[in-house]
RODO-2510 file (C-alpha; in nm, 4 decimals, decimal comma):
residues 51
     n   res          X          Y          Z
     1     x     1,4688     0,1437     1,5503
     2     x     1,4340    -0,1632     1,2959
     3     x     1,0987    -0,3008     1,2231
     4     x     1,2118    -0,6261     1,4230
     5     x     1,2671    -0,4458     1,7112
     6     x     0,9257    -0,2919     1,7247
     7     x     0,7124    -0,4488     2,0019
     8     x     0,3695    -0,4508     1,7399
     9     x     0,5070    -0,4776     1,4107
    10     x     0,8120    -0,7322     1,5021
    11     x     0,5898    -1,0449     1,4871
    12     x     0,5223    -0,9799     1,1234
    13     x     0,8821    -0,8937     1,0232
    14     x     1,0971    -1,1385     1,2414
    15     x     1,2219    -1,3215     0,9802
    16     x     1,3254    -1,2529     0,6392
    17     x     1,0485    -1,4550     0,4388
    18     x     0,8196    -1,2962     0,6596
    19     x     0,9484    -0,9873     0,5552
    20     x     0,9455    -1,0620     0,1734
    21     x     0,5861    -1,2009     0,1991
    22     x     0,4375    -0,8430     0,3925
    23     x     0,6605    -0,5960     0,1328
    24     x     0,5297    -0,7785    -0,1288
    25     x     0,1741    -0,7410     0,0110
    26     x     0,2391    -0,3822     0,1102
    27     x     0,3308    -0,3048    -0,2728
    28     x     0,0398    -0,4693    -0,3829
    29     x    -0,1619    -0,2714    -0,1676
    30     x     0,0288     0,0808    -0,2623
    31     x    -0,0735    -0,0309    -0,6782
    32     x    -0,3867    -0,0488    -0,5901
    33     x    -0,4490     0,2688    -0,3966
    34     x    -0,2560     0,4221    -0,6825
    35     x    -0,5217     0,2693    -0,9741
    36     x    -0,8158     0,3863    -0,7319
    37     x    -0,6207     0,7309    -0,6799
    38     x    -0,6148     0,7482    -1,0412
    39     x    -0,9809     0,6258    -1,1651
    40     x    -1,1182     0,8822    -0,8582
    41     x    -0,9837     1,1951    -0,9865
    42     x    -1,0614     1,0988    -1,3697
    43     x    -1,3808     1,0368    -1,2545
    44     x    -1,4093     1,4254    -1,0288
    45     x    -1,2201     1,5592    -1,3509
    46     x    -1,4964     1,4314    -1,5611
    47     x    -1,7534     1,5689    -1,3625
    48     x    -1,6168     1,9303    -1,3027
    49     x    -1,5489     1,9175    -1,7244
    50     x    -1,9501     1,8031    -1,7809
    51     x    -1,8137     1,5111    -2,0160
***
């Protein structure tokens, strides 16, 4: 089933620049999770090592 097809998640992905806008939001979002990902375990690392 393509994302177009999808009763929910069709309206957002209809057409193509709606498509382009969302993937480039969704990669935004997956950098950011990733830098917060990151920061949170330095910061549990940091704790377990008592630095």
């Amino acid at each position: 089933m393509k994302l177009e097809e999808d009763e929910i998640l069709g309206q957002f992905f209809n057409t193509p620049e709606k498509r382009a806008k969302w993937m480039r939001r969704i990669v935004y979002i997956y950098l950011i999770w990733l830098i917060f990902l990151i920061v949170g375990l330095t910061i549990v690392l940091f704790y377990y090592l008592k630095l």
